[in-house]
N, C-alpha and C positions, 0 to 999 in steps of 0.2 A: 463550425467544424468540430466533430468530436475530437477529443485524446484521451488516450488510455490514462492510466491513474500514473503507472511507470513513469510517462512521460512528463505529467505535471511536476513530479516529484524529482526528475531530472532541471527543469526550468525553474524550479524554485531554487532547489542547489547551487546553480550556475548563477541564478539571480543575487545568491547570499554571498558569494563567492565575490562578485563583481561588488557589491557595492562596498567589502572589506578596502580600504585604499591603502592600508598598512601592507599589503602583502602585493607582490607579482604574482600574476595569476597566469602559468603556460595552458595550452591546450592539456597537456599530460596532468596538470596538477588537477584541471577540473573535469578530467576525466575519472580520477582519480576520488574526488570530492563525489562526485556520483556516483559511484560503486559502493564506498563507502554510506552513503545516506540510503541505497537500496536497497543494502543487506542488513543496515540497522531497522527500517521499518517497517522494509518487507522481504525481509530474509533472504534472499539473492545474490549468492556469491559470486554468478557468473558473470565475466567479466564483460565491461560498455565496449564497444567497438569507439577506434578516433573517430569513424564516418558519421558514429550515430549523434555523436556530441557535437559535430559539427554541422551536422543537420537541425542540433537545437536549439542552436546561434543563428544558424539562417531562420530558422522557423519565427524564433522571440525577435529576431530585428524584423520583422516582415510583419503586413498589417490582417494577415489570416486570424491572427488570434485577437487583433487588436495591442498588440503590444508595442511595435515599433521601436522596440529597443535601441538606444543609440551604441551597440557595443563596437566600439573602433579596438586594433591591435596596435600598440606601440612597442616601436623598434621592430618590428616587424615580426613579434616572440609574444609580446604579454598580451594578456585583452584584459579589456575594462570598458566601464562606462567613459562617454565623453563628458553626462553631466552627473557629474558627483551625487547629486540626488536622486537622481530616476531610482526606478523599483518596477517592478512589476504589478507589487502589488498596492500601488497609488493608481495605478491605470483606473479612472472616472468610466461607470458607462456609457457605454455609446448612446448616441440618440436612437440609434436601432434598438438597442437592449431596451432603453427605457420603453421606445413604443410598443416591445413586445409585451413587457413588465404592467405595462398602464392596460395593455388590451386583457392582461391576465384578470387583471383589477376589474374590469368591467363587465369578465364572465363572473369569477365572484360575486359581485357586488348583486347577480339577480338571484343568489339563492339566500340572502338576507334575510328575507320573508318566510322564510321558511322553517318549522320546526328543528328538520334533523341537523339544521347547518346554523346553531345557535353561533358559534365559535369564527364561523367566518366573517361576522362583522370586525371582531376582533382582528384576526389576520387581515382582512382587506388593508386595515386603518393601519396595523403596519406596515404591507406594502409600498402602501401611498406614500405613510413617511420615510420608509426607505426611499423609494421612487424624487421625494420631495430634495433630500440630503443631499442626491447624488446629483440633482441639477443643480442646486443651491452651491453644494462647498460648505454648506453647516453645518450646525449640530441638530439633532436629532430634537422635535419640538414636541415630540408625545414619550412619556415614561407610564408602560404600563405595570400594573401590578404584580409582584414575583414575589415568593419566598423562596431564597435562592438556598434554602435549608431545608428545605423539605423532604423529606424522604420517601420513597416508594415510587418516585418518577422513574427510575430504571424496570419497572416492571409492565409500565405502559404499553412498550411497544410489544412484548410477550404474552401478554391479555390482549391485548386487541387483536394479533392473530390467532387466539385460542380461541376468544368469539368466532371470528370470522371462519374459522374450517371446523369447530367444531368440535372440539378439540377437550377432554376432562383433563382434569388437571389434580395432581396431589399437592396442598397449597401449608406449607406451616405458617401457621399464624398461631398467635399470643394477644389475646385483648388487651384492654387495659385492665378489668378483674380476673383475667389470668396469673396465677402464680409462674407458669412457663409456657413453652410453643406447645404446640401439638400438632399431627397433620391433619388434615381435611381434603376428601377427595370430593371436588365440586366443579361443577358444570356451570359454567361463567354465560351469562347473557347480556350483560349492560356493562358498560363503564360509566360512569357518573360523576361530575365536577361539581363541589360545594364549597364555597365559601375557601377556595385555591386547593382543597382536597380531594382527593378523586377516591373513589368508590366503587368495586366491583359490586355486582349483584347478580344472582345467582342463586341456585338451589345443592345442599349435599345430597350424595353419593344415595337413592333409596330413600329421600326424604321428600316429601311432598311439600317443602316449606319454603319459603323468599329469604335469603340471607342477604345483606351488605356485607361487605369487608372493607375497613379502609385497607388502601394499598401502603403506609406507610406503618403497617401491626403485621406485613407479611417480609415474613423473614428469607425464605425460600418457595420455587415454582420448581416442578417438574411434572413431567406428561404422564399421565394416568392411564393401563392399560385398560379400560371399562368402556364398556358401549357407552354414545354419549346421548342423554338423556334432554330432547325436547323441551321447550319451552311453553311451558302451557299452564302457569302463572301469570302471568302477567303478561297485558302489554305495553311495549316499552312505548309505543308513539302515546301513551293518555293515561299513562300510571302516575306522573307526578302533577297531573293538572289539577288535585287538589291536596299539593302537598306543598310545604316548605322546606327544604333540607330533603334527607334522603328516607330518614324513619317515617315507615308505613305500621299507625299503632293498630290499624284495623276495625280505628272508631267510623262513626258516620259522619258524611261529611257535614260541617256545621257553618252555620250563617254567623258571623261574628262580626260585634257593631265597637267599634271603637271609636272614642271622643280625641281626637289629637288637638292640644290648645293653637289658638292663634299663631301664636309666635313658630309652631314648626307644623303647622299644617301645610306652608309650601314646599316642604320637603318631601313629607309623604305623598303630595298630590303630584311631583315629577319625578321621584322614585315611587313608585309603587311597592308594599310589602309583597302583594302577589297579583297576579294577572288579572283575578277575578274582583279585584277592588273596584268599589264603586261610590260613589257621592251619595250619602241620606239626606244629609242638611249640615247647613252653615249657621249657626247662631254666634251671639257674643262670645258663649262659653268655649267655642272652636269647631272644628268639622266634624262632624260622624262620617266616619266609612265603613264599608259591607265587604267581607272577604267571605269567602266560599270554602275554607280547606277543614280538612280533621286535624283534631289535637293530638299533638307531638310535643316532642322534647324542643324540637329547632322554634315549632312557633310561639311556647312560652318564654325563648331565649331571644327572640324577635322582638317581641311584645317588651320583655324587661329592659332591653337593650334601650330601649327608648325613655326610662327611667321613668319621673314624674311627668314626663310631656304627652304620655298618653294613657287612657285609662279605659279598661273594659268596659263596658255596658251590658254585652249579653253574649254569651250564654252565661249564666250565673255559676256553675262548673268552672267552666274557665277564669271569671272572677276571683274565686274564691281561691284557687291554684295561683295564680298571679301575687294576690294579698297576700297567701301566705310564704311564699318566695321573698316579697318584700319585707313583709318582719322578720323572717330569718336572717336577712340580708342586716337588717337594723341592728338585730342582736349580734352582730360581730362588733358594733362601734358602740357598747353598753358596756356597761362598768368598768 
């Protein structure tokens, strides 16, 4: 059964009101309490009717909402709960919610396979564990990965409907070798998740060129009066198939053989570094594997990240960029 937003905002009132036990609570007083919490959050002076409030006592004891609230009056004046704990908002969902909840899950779970719905395995696996908690009575048995510090997540949901209609955009942004912001008027076609940071991409304003922006270097968003300029750089469904991270350096794509030792080759072999990894051979000295992408920044930081447990073979370019990373790396802990 729908309700208005007003009306949830009145039954959460009534419900904070009730579970106070320090206080008698008349019909006037949490009439009262609701007028007050209306016009604090949604500005609404006008005054509740007694009918309406008392329609949202009938409504919360009744099983429409699933609430069943046990609210009894004593003395024939105050209301309260009869059980000192109830709430509203402890109400478990129903078996109905769940099996709507679980069949949500199962239309999900068929676009798994699928390129543009990389994120939905992720949400599903929440789901479920929601789904799991609320029939259990536990705690929550998956912790996924957050930076609850990150910045530029308030700009998400204003990029993505700039994509979507189409929309230019005057964007201030400051890099990091920026001294200050500056604007940029630029025509958004991708959003893109790396490593928990997200990334516009995109072309400026009369520029024929591919930009990233991270969203957490952009200071301010506003709409850009300019015809909005087509996409015809790039496309988004097979631009990063032979990339790591988001920097496209504009090399060719290259066959890259790495040796990973024994001891952490079954790492690399159930994480893959990229999709196009493949098995050359298994000797004592450890496995070789075959990836497919151009050299960038992210995948000499890939490669180093894995320290002494993996070592280039070829291309001899990329060798030699690795080595010297590493000695640089050594001469911080020299004399």
């Amino acid at each position: 059964m729908p309700v208005n937003r007003n009306a949830l905002i009145r039954y959460r009132t009534i419900d904070k009101c009730l579970q106070n036990r320090y206080r008698k609570w008349t019909l006037e007083d949490l009439i009262d309490a609701c007028s007050d919490t209306l016009y604090e959050y949604e500005g609404i002076d006008k005054g509740i009717s007694r009918r309406s409030v008392q329609m949202d006592i009938q409504m919360m004891r009744s099983e429409k909402l699933g609430y069943k609230a046990p609210i009894i009056v004593v003395d024939k004046k105050y209301y309260t709960y009869e059980d000192p704990d109830y709430s509203i908002s402890n109400i478990p969902l129903t078996d109905q919610d769940l099996g709507m909840l679980n069949g949500v899950v199962d239309i999900l779970k068929q676009f798994k396979g699928f390129s543009h719905f990389n994120g939905v395995s992720e949400m599903v696996s929440k789901l479920e564990d929601q789904i799991y908690t609320s029939k259990s009575h536990t705690t929550p048995v998956i912790d996924f990965e957050k930076n609850e510090d990150l910045r530029g997540l308030e700009h998400l949901d204003v990029l993505y409907h700039a994509i979507i209609d189409k929309q230019p955009l005057t964007i201030t942004y400051q890099s990091f070798k920026a001294r200050q912001a500056g604007d940029i008027v630029f025509h958004p076609y991708l959003l893109k998740q790396y490593r928990n940071r997200w990334f516009l991409l995109g072309t400026p304003n009369h520029r024929n060129q591919l930009l990233n922006l991270a969203l957490d270097r952009i200071q301010g968003i506003e709409k850009a009066s300019v015809p909005y300029m087509e996409n015809e750089l790039f496309d988004t469904q097979t631009y990063f198939k032979h990339l790591i991270g988001v920097t496209d350096s504009r090399s060719d794509v290259l066959e890259v053989h790495l040796l990973v030792d024994p001891a952490h080759a079954p790492y690399v072999l159930t994480k893959p570094i990229h999709p196009t990894q493949e098995i050359v051979a298994k000797t004592e000295a450890g496995t070789t594997i075959c990836i497919q992408v151009k050299h960038n920044f992210e995948l000499e930081r890939e490669i180093l990240g894995f320290g002494d447990n993996v070592k280039v073979l070829k291309p001899s370019r990329l060798a030699r960029s690795i080595k010297y990373r590493l000695m640089k790396a050594l001469e911080q802990y020299q004399g």
